[in-house]
C-alpha positions as CSV (number, residue, x, y, z in Angstrom):
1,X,-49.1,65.0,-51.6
2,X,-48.8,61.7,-54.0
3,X,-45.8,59.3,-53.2
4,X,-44.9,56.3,-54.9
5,X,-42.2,53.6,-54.4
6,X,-39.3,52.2,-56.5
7,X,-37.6,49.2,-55.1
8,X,-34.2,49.6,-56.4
9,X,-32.5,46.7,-54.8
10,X,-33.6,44.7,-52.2
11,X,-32.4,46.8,-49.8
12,X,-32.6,50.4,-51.5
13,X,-35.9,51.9,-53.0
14,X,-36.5,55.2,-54.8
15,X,-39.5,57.5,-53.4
16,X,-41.1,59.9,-56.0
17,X,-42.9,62.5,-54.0
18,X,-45.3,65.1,-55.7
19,X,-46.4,68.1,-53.6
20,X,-48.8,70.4,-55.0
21,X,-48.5,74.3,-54.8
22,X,-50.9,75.1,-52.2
23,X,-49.8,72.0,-49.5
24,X,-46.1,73.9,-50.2
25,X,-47.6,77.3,-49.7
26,X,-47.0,77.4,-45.7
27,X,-43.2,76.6,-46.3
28,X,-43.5,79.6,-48.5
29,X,-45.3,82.0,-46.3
30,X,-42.2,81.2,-44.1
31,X,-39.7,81.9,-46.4
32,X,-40.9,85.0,-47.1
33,X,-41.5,85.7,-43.4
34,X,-37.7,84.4,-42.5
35,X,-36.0,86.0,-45.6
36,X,-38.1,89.4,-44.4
37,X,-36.2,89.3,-41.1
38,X,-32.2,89.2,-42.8
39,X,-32.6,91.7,-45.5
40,X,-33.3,95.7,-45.2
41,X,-35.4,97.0,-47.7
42,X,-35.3,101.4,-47.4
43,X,-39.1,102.6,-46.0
44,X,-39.7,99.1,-44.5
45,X,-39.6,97.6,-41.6
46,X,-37.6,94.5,-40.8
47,X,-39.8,91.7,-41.4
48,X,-42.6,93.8,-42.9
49,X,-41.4,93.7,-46.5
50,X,-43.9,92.7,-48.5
51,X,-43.7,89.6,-50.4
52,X,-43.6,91.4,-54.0
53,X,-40.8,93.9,-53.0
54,X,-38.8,90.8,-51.3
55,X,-38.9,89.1,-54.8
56,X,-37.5,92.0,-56.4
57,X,-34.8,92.6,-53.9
58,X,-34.0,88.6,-53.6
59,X,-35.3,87.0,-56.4
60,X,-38.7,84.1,-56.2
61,X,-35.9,81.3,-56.9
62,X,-34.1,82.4,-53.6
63,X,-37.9,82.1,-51.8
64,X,-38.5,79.0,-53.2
65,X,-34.9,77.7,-52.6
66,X,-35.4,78.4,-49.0
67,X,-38.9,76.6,-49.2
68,X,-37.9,74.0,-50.5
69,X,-35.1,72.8,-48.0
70,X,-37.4,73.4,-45.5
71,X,-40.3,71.6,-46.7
72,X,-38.2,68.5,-47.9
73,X,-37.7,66.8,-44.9
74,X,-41.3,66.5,-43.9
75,X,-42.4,65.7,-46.8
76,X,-40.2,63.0,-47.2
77,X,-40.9,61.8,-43.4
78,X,-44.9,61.2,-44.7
79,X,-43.8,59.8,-47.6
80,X,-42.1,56.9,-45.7
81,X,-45.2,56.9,-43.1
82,X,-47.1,56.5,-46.1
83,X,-45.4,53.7,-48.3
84,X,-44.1,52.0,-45.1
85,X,-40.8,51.8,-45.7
86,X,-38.2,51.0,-43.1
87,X,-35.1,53.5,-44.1
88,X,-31.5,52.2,-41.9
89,X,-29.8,55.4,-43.1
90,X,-30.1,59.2,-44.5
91,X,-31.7,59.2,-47.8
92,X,-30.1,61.0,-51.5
93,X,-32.6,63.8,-52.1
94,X,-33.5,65.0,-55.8
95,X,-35.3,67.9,-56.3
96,X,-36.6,67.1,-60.0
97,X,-39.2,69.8,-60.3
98,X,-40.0,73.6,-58.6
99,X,-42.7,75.6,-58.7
100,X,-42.0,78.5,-61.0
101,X,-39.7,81.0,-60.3
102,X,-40.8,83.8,-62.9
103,X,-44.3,84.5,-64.2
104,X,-47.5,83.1,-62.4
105,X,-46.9,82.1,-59.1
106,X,-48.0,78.1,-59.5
107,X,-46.2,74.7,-60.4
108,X,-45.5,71.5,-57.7
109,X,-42.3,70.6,-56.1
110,X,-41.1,67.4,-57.4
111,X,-38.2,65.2,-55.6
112,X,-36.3,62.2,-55.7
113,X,-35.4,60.0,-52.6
114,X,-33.2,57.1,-52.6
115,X,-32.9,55.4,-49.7
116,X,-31.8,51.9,-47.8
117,X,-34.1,50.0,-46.4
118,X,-35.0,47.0,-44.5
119,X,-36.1,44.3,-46.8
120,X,-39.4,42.5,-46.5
121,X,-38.1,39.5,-44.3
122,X,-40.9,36.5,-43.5
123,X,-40.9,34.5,-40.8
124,X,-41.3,30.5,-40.1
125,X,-43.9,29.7,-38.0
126,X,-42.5,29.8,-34.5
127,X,-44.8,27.1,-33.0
128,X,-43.4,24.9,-35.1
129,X,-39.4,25.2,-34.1
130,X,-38.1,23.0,-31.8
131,X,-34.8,23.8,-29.9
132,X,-32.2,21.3,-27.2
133,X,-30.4,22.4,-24.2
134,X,-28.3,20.9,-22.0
135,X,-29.6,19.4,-18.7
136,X,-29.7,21.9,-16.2
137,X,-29.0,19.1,-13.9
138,X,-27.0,20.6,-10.9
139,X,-24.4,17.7,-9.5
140,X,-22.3,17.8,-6.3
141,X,-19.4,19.4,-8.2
142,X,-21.4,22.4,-9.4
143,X,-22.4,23.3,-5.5
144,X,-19.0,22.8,-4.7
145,X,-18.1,25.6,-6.6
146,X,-20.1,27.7,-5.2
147,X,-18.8,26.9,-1.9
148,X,-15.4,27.8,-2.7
149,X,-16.1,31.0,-4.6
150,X,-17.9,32.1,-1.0
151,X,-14.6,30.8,0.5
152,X,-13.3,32.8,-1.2
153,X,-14.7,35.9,-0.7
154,X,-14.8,35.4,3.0
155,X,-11.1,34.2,3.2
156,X,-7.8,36.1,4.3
157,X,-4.4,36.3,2.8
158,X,-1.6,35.3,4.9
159,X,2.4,35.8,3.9
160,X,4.4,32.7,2.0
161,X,8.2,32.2,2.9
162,X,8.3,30.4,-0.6
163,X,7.9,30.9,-4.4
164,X,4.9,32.3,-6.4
165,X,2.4,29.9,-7.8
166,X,-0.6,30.8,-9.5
167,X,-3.6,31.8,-7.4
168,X,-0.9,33.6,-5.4
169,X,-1.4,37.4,-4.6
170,X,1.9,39.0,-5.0
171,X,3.5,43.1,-3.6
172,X,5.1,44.1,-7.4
173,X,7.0,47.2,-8.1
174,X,7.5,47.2,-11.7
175,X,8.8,49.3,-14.4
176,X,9.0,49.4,-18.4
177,X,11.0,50.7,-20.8
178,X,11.3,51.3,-24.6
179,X,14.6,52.0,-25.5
180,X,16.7,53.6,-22.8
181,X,13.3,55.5,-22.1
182,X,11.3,54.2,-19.1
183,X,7.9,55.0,-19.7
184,X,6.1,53.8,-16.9
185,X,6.7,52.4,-13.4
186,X,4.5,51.1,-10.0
187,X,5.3,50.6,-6.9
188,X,3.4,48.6,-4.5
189,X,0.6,47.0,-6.1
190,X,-1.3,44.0,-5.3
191,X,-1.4,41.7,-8.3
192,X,-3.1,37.6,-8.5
193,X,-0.9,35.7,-10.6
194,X,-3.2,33.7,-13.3
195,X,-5.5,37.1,-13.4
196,X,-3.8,38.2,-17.1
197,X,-4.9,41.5,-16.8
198,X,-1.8,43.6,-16.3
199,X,0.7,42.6,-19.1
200,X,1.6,39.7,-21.2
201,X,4.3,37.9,-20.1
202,X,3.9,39.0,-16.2
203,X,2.0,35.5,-14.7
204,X,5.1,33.8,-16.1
205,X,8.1,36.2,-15.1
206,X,6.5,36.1,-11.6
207,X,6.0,32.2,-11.4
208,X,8.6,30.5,-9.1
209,X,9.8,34.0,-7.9
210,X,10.0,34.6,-4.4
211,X,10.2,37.8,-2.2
212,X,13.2,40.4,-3.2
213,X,13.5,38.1,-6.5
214,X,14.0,40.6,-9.8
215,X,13.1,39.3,-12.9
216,X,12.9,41.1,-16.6
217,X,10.6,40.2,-20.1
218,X,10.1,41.6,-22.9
219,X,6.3,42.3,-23.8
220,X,4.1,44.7,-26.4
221,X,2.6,47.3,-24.0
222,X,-1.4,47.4,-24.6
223,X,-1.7,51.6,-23.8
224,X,-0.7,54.5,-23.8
225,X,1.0,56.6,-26.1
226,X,3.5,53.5,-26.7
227,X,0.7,51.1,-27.0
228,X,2.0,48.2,-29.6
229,X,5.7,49.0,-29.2
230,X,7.7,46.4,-27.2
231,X,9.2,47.1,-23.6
232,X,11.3,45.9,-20.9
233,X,10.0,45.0,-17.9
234,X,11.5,44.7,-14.7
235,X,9.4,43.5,-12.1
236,X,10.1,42.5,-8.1
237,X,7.7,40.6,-5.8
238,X,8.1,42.7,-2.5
239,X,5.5,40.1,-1.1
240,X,4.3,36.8,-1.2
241,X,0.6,35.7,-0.2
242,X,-1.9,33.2,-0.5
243,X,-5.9,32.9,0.5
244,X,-6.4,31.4,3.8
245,X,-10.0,29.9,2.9
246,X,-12.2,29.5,6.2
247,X,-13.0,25.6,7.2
248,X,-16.4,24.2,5.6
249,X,-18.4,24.1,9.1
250,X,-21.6,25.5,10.5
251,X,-19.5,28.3,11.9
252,X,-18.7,29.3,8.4
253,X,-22.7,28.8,7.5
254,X,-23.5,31.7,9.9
255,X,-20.5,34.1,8.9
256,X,-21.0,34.0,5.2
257,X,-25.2,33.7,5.2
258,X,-28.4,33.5,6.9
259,X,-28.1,29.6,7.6
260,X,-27.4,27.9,11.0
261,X,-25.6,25.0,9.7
262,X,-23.8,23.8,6.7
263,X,-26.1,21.3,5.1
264,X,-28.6,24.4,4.9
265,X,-26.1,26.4,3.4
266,X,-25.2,23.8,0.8
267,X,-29.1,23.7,0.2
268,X,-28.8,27.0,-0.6
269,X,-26.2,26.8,-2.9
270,X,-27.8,24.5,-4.6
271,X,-30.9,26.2,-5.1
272,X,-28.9,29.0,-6.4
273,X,-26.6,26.7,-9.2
274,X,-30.1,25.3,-10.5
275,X,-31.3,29.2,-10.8
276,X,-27.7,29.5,-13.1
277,X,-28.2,26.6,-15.0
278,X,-31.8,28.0,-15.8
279,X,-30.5,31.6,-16.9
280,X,-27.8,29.8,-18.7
281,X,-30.5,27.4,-20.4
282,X,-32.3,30.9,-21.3
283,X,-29.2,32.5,-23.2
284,X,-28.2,29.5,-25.1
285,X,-32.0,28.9,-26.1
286,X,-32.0,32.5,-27.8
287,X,-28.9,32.0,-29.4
288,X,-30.0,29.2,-30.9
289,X,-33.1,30.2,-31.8
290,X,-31.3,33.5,-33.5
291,X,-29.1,30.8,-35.1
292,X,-32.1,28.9,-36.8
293,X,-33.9,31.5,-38.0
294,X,-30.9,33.1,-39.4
295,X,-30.4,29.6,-41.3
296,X,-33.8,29.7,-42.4
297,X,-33.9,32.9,-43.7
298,X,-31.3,34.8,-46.1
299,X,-31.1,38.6,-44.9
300,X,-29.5,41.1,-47.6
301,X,-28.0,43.8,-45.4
302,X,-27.9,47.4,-47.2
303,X,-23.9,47.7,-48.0
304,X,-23.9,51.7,-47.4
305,X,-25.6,51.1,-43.6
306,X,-22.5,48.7,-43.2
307,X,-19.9,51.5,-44.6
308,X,-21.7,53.9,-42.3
309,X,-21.2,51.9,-39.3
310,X,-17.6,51.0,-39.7
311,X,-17.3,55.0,-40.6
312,X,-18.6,55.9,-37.5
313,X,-16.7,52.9,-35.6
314,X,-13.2,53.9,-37.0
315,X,-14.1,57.7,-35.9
316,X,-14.8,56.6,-32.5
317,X,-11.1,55.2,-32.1
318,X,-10.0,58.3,-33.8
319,X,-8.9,55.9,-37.0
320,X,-9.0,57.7,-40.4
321,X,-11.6,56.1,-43.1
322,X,-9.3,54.1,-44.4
323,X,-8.1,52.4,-41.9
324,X,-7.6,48.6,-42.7
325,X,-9.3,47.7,-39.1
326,X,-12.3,48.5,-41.2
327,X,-12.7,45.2,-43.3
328,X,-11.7,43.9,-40.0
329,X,-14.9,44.6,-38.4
330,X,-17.1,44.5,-41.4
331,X,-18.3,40.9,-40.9
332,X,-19.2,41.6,-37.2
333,X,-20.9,44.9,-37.7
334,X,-22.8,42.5,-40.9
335,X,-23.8,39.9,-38.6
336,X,-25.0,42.9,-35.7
337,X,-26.9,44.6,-38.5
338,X,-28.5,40.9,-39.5
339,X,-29.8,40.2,-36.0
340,X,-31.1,44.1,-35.8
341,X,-33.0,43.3,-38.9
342,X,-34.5,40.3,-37.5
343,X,-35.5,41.7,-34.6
344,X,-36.9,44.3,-35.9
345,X,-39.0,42.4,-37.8
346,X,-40.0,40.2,-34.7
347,X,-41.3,43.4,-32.9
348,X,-43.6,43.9,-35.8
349,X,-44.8,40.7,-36.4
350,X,-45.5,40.4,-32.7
351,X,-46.6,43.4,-32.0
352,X,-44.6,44.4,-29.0
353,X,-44.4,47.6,-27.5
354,X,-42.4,49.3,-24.5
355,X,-44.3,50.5,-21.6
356,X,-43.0,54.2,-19.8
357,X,-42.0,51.8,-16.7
358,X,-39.9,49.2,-18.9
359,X,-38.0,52.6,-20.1
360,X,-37.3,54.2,-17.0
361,X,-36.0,51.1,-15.7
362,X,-33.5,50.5,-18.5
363,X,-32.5,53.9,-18.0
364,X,-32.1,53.8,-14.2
365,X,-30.1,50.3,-14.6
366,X,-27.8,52.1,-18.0
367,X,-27.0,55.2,-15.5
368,X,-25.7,52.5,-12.3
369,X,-23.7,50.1,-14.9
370,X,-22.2,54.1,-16.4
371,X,-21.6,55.7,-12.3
372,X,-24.3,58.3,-13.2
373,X,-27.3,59.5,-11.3
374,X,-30.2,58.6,-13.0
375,X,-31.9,61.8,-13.7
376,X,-28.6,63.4,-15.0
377,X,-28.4,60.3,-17.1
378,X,-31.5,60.4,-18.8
379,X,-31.1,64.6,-19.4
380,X,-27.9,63.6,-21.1
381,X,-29.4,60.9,-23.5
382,X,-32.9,62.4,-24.0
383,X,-30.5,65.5,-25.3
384,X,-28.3,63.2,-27.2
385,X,-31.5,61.7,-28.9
386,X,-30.9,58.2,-27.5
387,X,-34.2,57.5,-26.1
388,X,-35.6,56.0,-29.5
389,X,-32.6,54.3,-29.7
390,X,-33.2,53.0,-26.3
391,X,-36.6,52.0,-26.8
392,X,-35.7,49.9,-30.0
393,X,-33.0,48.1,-27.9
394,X,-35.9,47.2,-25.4
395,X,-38.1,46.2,-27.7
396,X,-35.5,44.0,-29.7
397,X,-35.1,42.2,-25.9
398,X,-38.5,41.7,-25.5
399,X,-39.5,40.9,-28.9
400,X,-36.8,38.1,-28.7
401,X,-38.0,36.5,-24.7
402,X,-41.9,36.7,-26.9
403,X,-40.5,34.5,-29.7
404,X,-38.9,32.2,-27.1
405,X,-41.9,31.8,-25.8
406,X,-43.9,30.1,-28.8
407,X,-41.2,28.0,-29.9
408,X,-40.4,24.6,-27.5
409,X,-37.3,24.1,-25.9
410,X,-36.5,20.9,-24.6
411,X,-33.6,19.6,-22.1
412,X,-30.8,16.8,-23.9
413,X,-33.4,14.1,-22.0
414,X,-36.1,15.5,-23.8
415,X,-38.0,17.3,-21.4
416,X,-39.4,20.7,-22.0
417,X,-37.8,23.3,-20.0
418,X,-40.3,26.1,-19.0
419,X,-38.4,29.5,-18.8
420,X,-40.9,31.9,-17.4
421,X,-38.5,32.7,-14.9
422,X,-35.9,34.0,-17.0
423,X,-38.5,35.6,-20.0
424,X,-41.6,36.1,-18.9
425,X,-45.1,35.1,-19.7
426,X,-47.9,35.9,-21.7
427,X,-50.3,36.4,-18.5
428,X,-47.5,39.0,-16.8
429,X,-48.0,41.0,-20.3
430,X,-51.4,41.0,-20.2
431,X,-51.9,42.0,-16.9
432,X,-49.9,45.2,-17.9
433,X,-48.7,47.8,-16.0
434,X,-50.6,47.0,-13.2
435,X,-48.5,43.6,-13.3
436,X,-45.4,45.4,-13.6
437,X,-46.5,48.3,-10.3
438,X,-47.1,44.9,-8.2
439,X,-44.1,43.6,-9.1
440,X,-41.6,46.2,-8.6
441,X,-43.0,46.8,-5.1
442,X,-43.0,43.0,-4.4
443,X,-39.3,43.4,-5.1
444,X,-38.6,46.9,-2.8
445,X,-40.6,45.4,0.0
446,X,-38.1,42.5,-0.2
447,X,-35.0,44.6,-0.7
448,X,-35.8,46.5,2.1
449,X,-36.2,43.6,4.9
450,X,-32.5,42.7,3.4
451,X,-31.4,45.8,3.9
452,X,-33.0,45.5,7.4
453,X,-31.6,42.2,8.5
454,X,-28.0,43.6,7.6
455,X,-28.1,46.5,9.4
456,X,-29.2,44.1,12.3
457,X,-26.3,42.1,12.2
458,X,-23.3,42.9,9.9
459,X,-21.8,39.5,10.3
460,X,-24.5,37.7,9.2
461,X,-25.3,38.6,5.2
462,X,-28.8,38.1,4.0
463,X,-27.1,35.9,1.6
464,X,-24.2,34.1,0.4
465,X,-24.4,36.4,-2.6
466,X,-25.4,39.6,-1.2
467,X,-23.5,42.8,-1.2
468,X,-22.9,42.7,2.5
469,X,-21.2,39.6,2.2
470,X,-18.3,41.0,-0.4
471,X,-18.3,43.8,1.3
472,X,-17.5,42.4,4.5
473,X,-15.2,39.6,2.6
474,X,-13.1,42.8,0.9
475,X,-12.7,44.2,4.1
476,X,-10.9,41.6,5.5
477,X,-8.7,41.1,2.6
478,X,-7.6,44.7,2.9
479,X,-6.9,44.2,6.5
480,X,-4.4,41.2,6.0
481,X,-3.0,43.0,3.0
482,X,-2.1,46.0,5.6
C-alpha cells in the first residue's frame, strides 16, 4: 500500500491511498465467500459457488463493490498510522480507481480521503514560563469560616414567632399557575431562603412573611412542559425556623471531631484552610498556564469538528439543526476544542501515558459521582466505546499536572509555591505502578482505622469533615424539623 498526504488547509488534508491487487485480494476472497452465502445458484450449495459462476450470476463489479467497502476502512486506518495524521472527525472517502471489472482479473483500488485534522501546534519551552498566585496565606477570618460551616452542620433548627429573613428555613406549600391552569403545586416542603434554587422570585415573596402569611409573584417557570412560560405563584410559609448553631467550646471540639479542646480544633481547621488554599493555588496555576500558552500560540480549530459538536449538542436537548442556541454555543464548544487540541499535543510532547490502575480508578470514581456500581458502569461504557474516550480525558489531566510541573509558579511575595501535593511529582511517576499499589493501600489502611474509630464512637467523627460528621449533623436537623 503507498499513501501520500495533501494538506488542504491547516486543519484538513487529503490522503491518496494506492492498494495493489494482491494486498486487496483477501477482501476479495471474502466477498466472494459472503456473496456465496445470500445467493442460490441451481446444483450448488450455498456458499460453495464457485467464484466464476458467482460473477456470472452477480456480476465482478458487484464482488468488487462489496470488496471495496470493506477494505476501505482499514486501509484508510494505516494510512493515517502511516502519515501520522491526527483526524478530529469522519473522513470524505473517494474511490478514484477499481480493479477491473471485465477482462483479466488485475488493476489497484485507488481512493481519496479528506479529512480534519489537528494542526501541527509547537510549544514554548515550559522551563522558561513563569506564573503568580495569590498567597495562600490562611488568616483568622478564613478558619473562622470553617468553624461556622461545622456549626453549621452540627446545629439544630428551632421555630421563630417572627418574619422570614434570609438564612431562614421556611414549611412552603406552594402552587403555580398559567392561565386559569395550575400546573403544579407542593405541600410541605422545607425551603432556606437565600438558596435560589426553587424559583425566581421566591427568596423575595417569602422575605418579611411570617407563619400563615400568603403571598403571590409572577415568575418564568424553569421545567417542565411549561418551562419559559410565566406563572402565578402562590406560596404560604406554614413554618418559620432558624439554625440554633452550638457554642464555640471544648464540648463542641469533641462532638464535631477527634479533638479534646477548641484551640486543637481550630488547629485543625487551620491546617485544613492552608490545604484549600493549596488546591485553590493548583487550579488557578493551570488556568493560567492554559491561558498563556493559548496567548502564545494561535490554534486553527477545524470548522466542520465545531458543526459536528454543536450538531450533536442541539440533538442531545432534542433541538432541531437549526436551532439558533447553536451560534450560542459555538464559541464555548471553539474554546473546548482549543484546550483539547492543546492537550493533546502536551501528551505527545511529554510523552504521558495512562497506567490500567489510573483507568479503573477514574472509572470507579465516574460510576459513584453517576449512582452506578462500578462493574455495571464500566460494562455500560466499554459497550458504549467510551473507554478511549476516557483514557484521552486522563491523559489530558495528567499531561496538564506534568506541564505544571516544569514551569515555576510563584506566590504574589514571590516565593515559589511547590504543588506536589495537588499534581504529583516526577519521582511518584517513575516509581510506577509499584508507587501507585503502595499508595492506594497507604490510603485503605487509613480509611479503614476511620471507619474503625466511628464505629467506636458515633459521637465523635474522625473529623470535622468526615462523613460521620454530616451524617450525624443531618440527623439532627431532621429531628427538629419533625
Amino acid at each position: 500500500m503507498k499513501s501520500a498526504v495533501e494538506n488542504l488547509e491547516p486543519t484538513r488534508v487529503k490522503l491518496t491511498v494506492e492498494v495493489s491487487y494482491d494486498e486487496l485480494k483477501p477482501s476479495l476472497d471474502h466477498a466472494y465467500s459472503h456473496i456465496a452465502e445470500q445467493v442460490n445458484v441451481p446444483g450448488f450449495r450455498k456458499g460453495k459457488v464457485p467464484p466464476r459462476v458467482l460473477e456470472q450470476r452477480v456480476g465482478r463489479g458487484a464482488v468488487i463493490e462489496h470488496a471495496v467497502n470493506d477494505a476501505v476502512p482499514d486501509f484508510y486506518n494505516q494510512a493515517v498510522a502511516e502519515t501520522e495524521v491526527r483526524p478530529m472527525g469522519q473522513p470524505s472517502i473517494n474511490v478514484t480507481e477499481i480493479p477491473a471489472v471485465t477482462g483479466t482479473p488485475g488493476g489497484q483500488l485507488v481512493f481519496e480521503a479528506e479529512v480534519d485534522v489537528r494542526p501541527e501546534i509547537t510549544l514554548p519551552d515550559l522551563d522558561g514560563i513563569e506564573i503568580t498566585v495569590e498567597d495562600a496565606a490562611v488568616t483568622d477570618e478564613d478558619v473562622a469560616a470553617k468553624l461556622d460551616e461545622l456549626r453549621e452542620r452540627f446545629g439544630s433548627l428551632v421555630g421563630v414567632d417572627r418574619p422570614a429573613a434570609e438564612g431562614d428555613y421556611v414549611v412552603i406549600d406552594l402552587s403555580a399557575k398559567v392561565g386559569e391552569e395550575e400546573v403544579d403545586s407542593v405541600s410541605g416542603v422545607s425551603y432556606q431562603i437565600g438558596a435560589g434554587n426553587m424559583l425566581d422570585g421566591l427568596d423575595e415573596a417569602l422575605t418579611g412573611r411570617s407563619a400563615g402569611e400568603t403571598t403571590t409573584f409572577t415568575t418564568a417557570l424553569a421545567g417542565g412542559e411549561h418551562a419559559g412560560e410565566e406563572a402565578e405563584v402562590t406560596v404560604t410559609p406554614t413554618a418559620v425556623k432558624e439554625r440554633d448553631l452550638p457554642e464555640v467550646d471544648d464540648d463542641f471540639a469533641q462532638l464535631a471531631s477527634e479533638f479534646d479542646t477548641i484551640d486543637e480544633l481550630r488547629e485543625d481547621l487551620r491546617g485544613q484552610a492552608a490545604k484549600d488554599r493549596g488546591a485553590d493555588q493548583a487550579v488557578k496555576a493551570r488556568d493560567l498556564l492554559l491561558e498563556r500558552l493559548h496567548g502564545e500560540l494561535d490554534i486553527p480549530v477545524p470548522a466542520g469538528v465545531v458543526d459536528a459538536e454543536i450538531g450533536r449538542h442541539l440533538e442531545a436537548e432534542g433541538k432541531p439543526a437549526d436551532d439558533p442556541h447553536g451560534e450560542e454555543v459555538r464559541e464555548e464548544v471553539t474554546d473546548l476544542l482549543r484546550d483539547q487540541m492543546l492537550l493533546d499535543t502536551l501528551v505527545e510532547k511529554l510523552s504521558v501515558g495512562v497506567t490500567q490502575n489510573e483507568l479503573l480508578e477514574f472509572l470507579v470514581s465516574s460510576a459513584q459521582q453517576y449512582g452506578m456500581e462500578p462493574n455495571q458502569f464500566i460494562q455500560a461504557a466499554s459497550q458504549a466505546g467510551q473507554l478511549q474516550a476516557f483514557m484521552g480525558e486522563i491523559a489530558r489531566n495528567k499531561a496538564l499536572a506534568v506541564a505544571l510541573r516544569n514551569v515555576t509558579v510563584k506566590d504574589g511575595s514571590g516565593n515559589v509555591v511547590d504543588l506536589s501535593e495537588y499534581i504529583g511529582s516526577d519521582e511518584l511517576d517513575a516509581a510506577g505502578p509499584e508507587a501507585e499499589v503502595a499508595e492506594a493501600e497507604s490510603a485503605e489502611s487509613a480509611e479503614s482505622a476511620e471507619s474503625a474509630e466511628s464505629a467506636e464512637s458515633a459521637d465523635s467523627p474522625d473529623s470535622p469533615d468526615s462523613p460521620a460528621s454530616a451524617d450525624s449533623a443531618d440527623e439532627a436537623e431532621d429531628a427538629d424539623e419533625k
